[in-house]
N, C-alpha and C positions, 0 to 999 in steps of 0.2 A: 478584489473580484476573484483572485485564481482561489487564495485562501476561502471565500464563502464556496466557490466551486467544490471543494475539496471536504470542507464541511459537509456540502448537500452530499459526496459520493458516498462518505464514510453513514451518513446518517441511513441512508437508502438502503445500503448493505445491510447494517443492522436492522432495518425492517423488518417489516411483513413483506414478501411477495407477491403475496391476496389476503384479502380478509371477508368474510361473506356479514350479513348482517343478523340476523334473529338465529341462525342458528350456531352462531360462533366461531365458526370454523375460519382458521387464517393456514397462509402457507409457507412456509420459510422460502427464502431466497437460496438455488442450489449454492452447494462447497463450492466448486468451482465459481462459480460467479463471486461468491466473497473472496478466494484466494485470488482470482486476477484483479479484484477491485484492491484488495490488499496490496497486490506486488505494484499496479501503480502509482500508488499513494507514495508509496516506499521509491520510486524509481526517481517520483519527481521529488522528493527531496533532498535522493541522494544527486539531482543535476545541479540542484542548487547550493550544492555544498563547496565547501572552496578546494578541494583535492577532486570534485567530483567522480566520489565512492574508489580512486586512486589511491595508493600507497605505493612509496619508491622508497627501497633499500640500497643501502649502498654495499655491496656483498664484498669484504677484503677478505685472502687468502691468507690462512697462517702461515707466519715468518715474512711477509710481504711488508715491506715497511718505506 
C-alpha cells in the first residue's frame, strides 16, 4: 500500500498540473511542489533504511593506541 502510495506521489509530480481540452494548453506542477514531493520520497526511504540516513565514525587520535 505505502509502495503504490509513493508511486501515485512520484507519478502526480511528473504530471500535468492542468490540462485544458481543444485548445491544448496544460500546466506544469510548480518547482517547489516537485522538490518537496522529491525530498519526501527521499525522507521515507532514507527512515526505512537500517542506519536510518546515520553514519558513526569512530574518530582515533594519532599516536593513540
Amino acid at each position: 500500500m505505502a509502495n503504490q502510495l509513493d508511486q501515485t506521489i512520484r507519478d502526480n509530480a511528473q504530471g500535468p498540473a492542468k490540462a485544458s481540452g481543444d485548445s491544448g494548453s496544460m500546466e506544469q506542477h510548480k518547482l517547489a511542489d516537485q522538490i518537496a514531493a522529491d525530498r519526501y520520497l527521499n525522507s521515507k526511504d532514507a527512515a526505512k533504511s537500517k542506519t536510518r540516513g546515520l553514519r558513526f565514525t569512530k574518530l582515533v587520535p594519532p599516536g593513540a593506541s
